[in-house]
VEXTI-738717 format. One record per residue (C-alpha): x, z, y; chain. Coordinates in pm, 1 decimal. Each point is the difference from the previous one (the first is absolute). Example, Ala and Ser with C-alpha at 12.3 -4.5 7.8 and 13.67 -1.06 7.14 Angstrom:
<pts>
       east         up      north   unit
     1230.0      780.0     -450.0      A
      137.0      -66.0      344.0      A
</pts>
This chain:
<pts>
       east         up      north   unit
     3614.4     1889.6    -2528.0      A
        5.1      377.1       23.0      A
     -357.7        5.0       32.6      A
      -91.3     -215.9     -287.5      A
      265.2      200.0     -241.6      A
     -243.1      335.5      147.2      A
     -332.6     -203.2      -98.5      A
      139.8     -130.3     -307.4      A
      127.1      359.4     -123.7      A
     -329.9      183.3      143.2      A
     -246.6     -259.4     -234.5      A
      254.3       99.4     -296.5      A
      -64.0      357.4        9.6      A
     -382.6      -61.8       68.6      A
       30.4     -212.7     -358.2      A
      175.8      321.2     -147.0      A
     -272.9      216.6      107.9      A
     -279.1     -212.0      -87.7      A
      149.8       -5.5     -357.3      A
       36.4      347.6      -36.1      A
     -396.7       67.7       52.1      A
     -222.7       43.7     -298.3      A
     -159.0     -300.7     -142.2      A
     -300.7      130.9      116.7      A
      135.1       -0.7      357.0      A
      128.4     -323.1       10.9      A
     -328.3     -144.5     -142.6      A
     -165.6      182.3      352.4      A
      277.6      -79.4      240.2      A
      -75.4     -405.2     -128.1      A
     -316.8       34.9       49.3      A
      -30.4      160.6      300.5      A
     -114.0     -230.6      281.3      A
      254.0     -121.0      279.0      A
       36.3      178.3      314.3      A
     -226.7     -120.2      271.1      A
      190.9     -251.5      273.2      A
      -24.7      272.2      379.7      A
     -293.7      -71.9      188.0      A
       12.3     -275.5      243.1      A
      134.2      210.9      333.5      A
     -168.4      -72.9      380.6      A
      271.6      -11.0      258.2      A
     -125.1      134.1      317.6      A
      238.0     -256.7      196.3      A
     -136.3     -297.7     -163.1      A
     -354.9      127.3       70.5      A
       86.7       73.3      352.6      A
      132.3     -401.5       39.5      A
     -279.4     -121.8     -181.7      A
     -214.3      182.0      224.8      A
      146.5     -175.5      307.1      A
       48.3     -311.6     -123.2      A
     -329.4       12.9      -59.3      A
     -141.1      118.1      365.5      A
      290.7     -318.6       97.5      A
     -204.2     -274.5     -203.4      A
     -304.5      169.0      171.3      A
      144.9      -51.8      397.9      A
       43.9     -369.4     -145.6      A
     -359.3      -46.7       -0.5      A
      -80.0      210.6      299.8      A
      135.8      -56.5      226.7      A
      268.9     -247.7     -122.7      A
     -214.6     -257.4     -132.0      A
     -292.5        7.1      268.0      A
      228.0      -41.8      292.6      A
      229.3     -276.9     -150.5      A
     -366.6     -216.8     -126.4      A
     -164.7      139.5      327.6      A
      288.2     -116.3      257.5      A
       23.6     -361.0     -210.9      A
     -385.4      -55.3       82.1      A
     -201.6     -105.5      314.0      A
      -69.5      314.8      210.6      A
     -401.9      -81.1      -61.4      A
       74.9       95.4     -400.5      A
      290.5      284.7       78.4      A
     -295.5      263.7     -103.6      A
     -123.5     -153.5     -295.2      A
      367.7     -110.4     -165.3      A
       66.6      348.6        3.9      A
     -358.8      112.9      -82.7      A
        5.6     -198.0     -291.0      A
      314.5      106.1     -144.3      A
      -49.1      373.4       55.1      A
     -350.2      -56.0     -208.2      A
      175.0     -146.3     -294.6      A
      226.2      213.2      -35.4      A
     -261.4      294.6       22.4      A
     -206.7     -191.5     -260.8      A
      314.3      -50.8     -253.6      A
       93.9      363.3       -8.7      A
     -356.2       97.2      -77.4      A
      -12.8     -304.7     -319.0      A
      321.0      124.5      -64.6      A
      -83.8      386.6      -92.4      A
     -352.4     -147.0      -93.2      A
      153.8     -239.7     -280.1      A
      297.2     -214.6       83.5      A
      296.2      278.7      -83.8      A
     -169.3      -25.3     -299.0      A
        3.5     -373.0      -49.6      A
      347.3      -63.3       86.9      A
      160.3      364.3     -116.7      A
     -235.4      140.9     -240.8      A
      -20.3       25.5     -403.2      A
       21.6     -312.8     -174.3      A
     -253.1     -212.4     -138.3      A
      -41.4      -90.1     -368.3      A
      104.7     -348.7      -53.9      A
      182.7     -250.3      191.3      A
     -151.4      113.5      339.8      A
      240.5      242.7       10.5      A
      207.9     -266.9      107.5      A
     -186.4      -45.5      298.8      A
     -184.6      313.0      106.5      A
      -42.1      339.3      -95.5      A
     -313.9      205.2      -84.7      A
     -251.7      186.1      187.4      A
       76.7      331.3     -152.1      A
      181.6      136.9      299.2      A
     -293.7     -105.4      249.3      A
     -101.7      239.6      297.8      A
      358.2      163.9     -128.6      A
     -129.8      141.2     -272.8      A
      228.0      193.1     -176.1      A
      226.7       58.7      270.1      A
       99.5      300.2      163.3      A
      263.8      203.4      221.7      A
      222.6       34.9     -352.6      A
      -22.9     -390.8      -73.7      A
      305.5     -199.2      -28.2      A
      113.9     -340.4       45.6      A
      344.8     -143.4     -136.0      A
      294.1     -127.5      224.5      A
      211.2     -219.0     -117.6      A
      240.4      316.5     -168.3      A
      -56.2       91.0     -290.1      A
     -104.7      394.7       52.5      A
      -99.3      -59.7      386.0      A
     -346.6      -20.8       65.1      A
     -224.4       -8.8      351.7      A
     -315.4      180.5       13.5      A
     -308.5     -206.8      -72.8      A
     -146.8        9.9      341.3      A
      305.3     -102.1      188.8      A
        6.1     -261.1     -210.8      A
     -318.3     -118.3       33.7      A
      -33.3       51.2      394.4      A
      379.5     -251.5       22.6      A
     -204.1     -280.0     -218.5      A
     -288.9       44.9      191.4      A
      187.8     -148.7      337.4      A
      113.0     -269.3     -196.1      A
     -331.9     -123.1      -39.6      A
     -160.4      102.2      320.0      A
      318.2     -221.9      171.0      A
      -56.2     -281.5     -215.1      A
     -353.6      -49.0       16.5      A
       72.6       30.1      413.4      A
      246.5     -262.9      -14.6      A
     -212.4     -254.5     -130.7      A
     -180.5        9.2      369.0      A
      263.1     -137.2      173.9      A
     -111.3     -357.3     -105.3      A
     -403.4       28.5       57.2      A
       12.1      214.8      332.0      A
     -212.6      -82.1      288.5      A
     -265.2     -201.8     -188.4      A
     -122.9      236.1     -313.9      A
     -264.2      211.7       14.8      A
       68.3      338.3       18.9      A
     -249.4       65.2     -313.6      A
      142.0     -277.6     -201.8      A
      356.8      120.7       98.3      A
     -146.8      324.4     -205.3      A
     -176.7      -95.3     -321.0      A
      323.2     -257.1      -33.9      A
      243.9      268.5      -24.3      A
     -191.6      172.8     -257.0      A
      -78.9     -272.4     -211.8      A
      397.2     -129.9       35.0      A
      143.9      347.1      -20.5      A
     -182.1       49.0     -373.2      A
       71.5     -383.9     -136.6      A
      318.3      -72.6      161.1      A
      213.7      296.5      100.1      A
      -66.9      283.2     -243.6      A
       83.9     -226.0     -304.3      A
      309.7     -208.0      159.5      A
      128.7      391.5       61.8      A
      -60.6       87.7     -366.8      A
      128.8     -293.5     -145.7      A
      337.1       23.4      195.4      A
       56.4      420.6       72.6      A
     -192.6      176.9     -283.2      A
      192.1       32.7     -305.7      A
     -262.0     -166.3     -249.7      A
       15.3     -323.9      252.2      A
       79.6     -321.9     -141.9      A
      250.8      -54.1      295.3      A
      158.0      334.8       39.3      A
       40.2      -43.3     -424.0      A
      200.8     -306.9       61.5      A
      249.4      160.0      252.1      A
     -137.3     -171.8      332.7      A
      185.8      126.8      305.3      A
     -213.0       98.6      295.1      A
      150.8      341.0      127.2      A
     -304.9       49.3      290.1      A
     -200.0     -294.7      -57.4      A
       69.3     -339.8       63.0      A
     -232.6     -135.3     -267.6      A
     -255.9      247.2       52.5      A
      -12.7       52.4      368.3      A
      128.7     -304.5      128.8      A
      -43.9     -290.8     -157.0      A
     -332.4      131.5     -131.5      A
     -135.0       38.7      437.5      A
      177.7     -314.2      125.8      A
     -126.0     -236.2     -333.5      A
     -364.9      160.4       75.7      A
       16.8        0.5      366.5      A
       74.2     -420.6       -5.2      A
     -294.2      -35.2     -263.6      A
     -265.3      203.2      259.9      A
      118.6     -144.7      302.5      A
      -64.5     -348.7     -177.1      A
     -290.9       62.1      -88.3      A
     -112.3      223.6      289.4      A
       58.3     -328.4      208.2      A
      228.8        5.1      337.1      A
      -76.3      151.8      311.7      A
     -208.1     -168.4      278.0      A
      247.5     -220.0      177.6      A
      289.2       10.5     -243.5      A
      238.3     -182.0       15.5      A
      -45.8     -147.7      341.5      A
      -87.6      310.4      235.9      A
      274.1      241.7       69.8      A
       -4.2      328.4     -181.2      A
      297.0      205.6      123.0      A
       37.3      340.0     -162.5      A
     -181.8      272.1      327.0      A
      288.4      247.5      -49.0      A
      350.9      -61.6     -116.1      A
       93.7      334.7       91.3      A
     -248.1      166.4     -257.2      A
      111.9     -230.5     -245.6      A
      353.7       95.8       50.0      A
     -119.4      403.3        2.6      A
     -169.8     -113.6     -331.8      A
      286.0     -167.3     -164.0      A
      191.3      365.4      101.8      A
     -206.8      170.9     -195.0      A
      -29.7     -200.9     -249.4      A
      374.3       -7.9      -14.6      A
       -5.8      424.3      -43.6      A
     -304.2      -59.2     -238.8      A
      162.4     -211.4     -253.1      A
      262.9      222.9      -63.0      A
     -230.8      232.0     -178.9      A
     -190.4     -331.1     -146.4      A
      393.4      -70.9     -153.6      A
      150.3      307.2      -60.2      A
     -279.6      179.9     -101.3      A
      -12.9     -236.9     -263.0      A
      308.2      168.1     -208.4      A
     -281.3      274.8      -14.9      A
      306.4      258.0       60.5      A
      234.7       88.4      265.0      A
      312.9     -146.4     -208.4      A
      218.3     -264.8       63.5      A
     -223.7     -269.5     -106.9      A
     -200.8      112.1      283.2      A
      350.7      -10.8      225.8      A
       44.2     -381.4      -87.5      A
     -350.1      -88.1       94.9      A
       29.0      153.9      296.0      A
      332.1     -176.7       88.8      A
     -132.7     -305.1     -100.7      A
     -343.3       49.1      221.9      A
      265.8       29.7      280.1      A
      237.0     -304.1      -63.3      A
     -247.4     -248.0     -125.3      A
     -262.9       62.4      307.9      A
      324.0      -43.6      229.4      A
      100.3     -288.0     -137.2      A
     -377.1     -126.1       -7.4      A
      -50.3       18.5      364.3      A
      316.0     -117.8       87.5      A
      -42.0     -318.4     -176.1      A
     -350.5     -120.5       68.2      A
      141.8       18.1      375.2      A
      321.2     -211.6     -113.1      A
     -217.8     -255.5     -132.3      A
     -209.3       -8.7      297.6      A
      316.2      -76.3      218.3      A
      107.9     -247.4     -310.5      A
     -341.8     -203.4       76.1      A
       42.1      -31.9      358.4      A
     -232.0      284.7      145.3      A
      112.7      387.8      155.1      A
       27.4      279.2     -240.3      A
     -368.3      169.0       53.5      A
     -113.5      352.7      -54.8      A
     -273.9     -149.8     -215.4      A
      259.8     -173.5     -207.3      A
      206.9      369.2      -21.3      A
     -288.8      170.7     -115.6      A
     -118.1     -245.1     -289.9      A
      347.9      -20.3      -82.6      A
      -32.0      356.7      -65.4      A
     -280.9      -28.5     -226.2      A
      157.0     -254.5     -156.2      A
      293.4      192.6      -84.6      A
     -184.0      308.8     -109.2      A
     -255.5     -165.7     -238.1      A
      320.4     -204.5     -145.0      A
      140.6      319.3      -98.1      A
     -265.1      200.5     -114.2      A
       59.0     -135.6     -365.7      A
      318.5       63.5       30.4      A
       31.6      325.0      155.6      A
      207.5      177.3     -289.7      A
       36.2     -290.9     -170.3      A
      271.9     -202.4      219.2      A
      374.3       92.8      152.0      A
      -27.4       41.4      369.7      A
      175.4     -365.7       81.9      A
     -258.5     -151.8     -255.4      A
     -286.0      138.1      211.2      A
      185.7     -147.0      288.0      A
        7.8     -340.7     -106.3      A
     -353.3       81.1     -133.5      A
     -127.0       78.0      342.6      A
      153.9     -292.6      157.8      A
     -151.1     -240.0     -230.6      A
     -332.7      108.5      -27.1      A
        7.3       28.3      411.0      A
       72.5     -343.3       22.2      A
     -219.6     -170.6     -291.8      A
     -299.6      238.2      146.8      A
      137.6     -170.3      367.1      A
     -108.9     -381.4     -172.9      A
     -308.4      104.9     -163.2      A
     -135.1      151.7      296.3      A
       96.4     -244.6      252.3      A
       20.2     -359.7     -194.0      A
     -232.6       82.3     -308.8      A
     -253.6      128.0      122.0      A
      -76.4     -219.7      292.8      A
      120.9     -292.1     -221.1      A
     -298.4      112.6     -300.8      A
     -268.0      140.1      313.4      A
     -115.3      264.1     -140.3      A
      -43.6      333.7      208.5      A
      191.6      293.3      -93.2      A
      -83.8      201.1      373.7      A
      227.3      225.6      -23.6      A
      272.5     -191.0     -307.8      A
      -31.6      226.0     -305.1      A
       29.9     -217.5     -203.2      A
      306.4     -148.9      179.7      A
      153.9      321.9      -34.5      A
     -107.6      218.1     -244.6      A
      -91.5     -282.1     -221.3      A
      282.6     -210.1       11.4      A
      274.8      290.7       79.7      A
     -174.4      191.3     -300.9      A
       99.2     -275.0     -230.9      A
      327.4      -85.3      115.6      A
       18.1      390.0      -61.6      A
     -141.2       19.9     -335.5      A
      240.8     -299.9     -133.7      A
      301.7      118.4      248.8      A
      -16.4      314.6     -181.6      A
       87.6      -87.8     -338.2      A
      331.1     -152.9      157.8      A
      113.5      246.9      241.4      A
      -38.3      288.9     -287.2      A
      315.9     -148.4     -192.7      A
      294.0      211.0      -33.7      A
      245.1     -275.5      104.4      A
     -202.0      -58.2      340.2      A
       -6.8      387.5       89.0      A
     -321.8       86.9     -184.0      A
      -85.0      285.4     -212.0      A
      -55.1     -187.5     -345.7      A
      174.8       40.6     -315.8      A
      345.3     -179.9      -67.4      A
     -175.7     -183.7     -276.0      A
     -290.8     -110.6      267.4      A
     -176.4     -314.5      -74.9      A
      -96.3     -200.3      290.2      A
     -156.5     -295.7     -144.7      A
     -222.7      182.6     -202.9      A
     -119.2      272.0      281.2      A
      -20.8     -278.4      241.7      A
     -285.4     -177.3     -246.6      A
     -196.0      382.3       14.9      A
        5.5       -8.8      366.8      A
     -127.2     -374.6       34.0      A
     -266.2      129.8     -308.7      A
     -114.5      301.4      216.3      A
      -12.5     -198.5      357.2      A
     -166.1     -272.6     -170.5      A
     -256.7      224.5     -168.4      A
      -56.5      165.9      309.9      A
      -69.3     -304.2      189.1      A
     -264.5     -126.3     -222.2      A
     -147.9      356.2      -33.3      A
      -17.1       51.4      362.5      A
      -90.4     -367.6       66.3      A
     -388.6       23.6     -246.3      A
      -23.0      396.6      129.6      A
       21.2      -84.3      319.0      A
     -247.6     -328.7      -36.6      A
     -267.1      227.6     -203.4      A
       42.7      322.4      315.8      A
      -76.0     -279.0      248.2      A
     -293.7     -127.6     -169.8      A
     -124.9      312.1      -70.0      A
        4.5       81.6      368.1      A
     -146.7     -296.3      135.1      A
     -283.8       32.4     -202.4      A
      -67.4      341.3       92.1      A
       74.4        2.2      374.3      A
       12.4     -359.3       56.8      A
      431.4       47.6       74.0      A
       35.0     -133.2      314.8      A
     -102.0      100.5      347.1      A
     -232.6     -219.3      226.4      A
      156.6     -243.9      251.4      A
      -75.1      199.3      312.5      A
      140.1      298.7     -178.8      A
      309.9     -163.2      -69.0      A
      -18.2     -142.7      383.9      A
      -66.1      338.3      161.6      A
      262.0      150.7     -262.6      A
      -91.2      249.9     -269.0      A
       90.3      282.7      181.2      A
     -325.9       46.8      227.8      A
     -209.4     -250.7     -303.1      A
      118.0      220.2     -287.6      A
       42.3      353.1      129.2      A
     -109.5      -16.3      380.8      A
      301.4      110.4      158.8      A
      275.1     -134.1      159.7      A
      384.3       66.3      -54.6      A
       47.9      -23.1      388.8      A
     -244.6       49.2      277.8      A
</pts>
């Protein structure tokens, strides 16, 4: 009260003065312009955590991603799983500086196709230097430009390499390459737009998806069941065995994978704040209670909890939260976790042998499906009243209906992207790789090496 009596009595006296000035005075004091707001500041702590989060995301690819994709394959393909996903995520961070940061994060458009993708005006980074910024989510707190750029840059060198997991040890190596550039600049650079950059139509309508569960996940598992259908199944599948070579590089993979996503999720808050201390508790709790429960339901169904079953319960758990990073209480990402573990359990182990199709490696089954229980989870677990951040006036019927809008939008997007990539590459490189290749195995067909001698 004592304060408000001082500001009260101080804007009295500045009325006193400002009446005592010369008519002429007063005429210049009103139309002087208004200050200038301070200069958005750069926080050398947030750049330093962007920076790392950044170099995290990165060890998700490689090594992270290579080992978990590499150990889940026949030994005869180890070499070209992790080939393959080491070139496309090469070739996305060149598109990316060439012309997808401007796509998805650059000036707007004139028109309604700003609601969908941005311009080329920031292409080859033009424009942008050691001095450029790029907003947080604080008002006044900005990230350089470049740091920036390199953390979105991961996410769509990881995504691009997720989409693998279904087409391994079949797709030629070629085809593997002129599909991630042709999917990377119809499917992923305008689903990122539409739902992170501020002229999208989703991000406009207040869709949830703290580290991407619409645009990383959903958008690789929907397009990695629409190649491998189309691709065709593997030589022998379903009837000839096809045990993963290596379960212990799958479980080093899922380890650092594990560490990785914790840059993928907290990074996201784009400061080191406590947004970015919730998503990093709930990276924790949710992956816990992922692998815990894909093992319960193996015991539920009659079989031993498996190693296999731990480490795609871990997946399961960490794509389930990546929506909901900052956006959920840590006993909502809990429950979270659990439930997309043991949906993503079903689809991978009734659905997909029930509808034939072959997803090698199950991204859809897991990134797909987990993504979407994700996407839609998210809009419930961010409720005040269920330990979420949201307001006390929070809506959940009507954010729930944005989440189903953006998962349903990204499905369909992905689902003709992902159809026009693949024909694309077949008729330039023909897509798939001659029976006796896929017999010998693409490691000595494809590249001429093998991953053990």
């Amino acid at each position: 009260m004592k304060h408000g009596l001082k500001i009260a009595g101080t804007a009295g006296l500045a009325a006193l003065a400002f009446a005592a000035l010369p008519a002429w005075a007063q005429d210049a004091a009103l139309q002087a312009p208004a200050a200038a707001a301070p200069a958005a500041t750069v926080n050398k702590g947030d750049t330093a955590w962007m920076m790392t989060s950044t170099v995290l995301v990165m060890m998700m690819i490689l090594p992270g991603l290579a080992l978990f994709y590499g150990g889940l394959t026949r030994s005869k393909n180890m070499l070209s799983t992790m080939t393959q996903i080491g070139a496309v995520a090469c070739l996305a961070m060149l598109l990316w500086v060439m012309y997808g940061y401007s796509l998805a994060f650059g000036p707007d458009v004139t028109g309604g196709l700003s609601n969908v993708i941005g311009s080329l005006d920031k292409a080859f980074l033009k424009g942008v230097t050691a001095s450029s910024q790029a907003a947080t989510f604080t008002a006044g707190v900005e990230i350089p430009e470049y740091v920036f750029i390199c953390f979105q840059m991961t996410f769509a060198a990881i995504t691009v390499a997720l989409v693998l997991g279904s087409v391994v040890e079949r797709m030629k190596f070629s085809a593997v390459m002129v599909f991630a550039a042709v999917w990377l600049t119809i499917v992923y650079f305008p689903i990122a737009h539409m739902v992170w950059a501020s002229s999208g139509v989703f991000f406009k309508a207040g869709a949830l998806d703290f580290a991407g569960g619409t645009v990383v996940h959903i958008n690789a598992g929907v397009s990695a069941l629409v190649a491998s259908i189309m691709l065709g199944k593997r030589m022998g599948y379903p009837t000839t065995p096809m045990p993963p070579h290596s379960l212990t590089l799958t479980g080093v993979g899922t380890g650092l994978l594990w560490v990785g996503w914790f840059g993928f999720n907290a990074g996201s808050a784009l400061e080191a704040n406590g947004s970015a201390g919730l998503a990093m508790l709930n990276t924790f709790v949710a992956t816990a209670s992922g692998g815990l429960f894909w093992m319960l339901v193996e015991r539920a169904r009659g079989h031993k909890g498996s190693a296999l079953g731990f480490c795609s319960g871990i997946i399961a758990g960490l794509v389930a939260v990546t929506p909901a990073a900052g956006n959920s209480g840590p006993f909502g990402a809990i429950v979270l976790g659990a439930v997309a573990s043991v949906v993503c359990f079903f689809a991978v182990s009734v659905l997909k042998p029930k509808l034939g199709y072959d997803d090698a490696l199950d991204a859809f089954g897991v990134h797909g499906v987990g993504g979407m229980i994700g996407a839609i989870g998210t809009g419930i677990v961010y409720a005040p009243s269920l330990g979420g951040p949201g307001a006390a006036d929070y809506a959940m019927g009507a954010k729930l209906l944005v989440q189903i809008e953006a998962v349903v939008t990204t499905v369909v997007w992905a689902s003709i992207g992902t159809v026009i990539a693949i024909l694309v590459a077949k008729a330039i490189t023909g897509l798939r790789v001659a029976p006796e290749v896929e017999q010998e195995g693409l490691d000595l067909g494809e590249h001429g090496e093998r991953a053990y001698n």
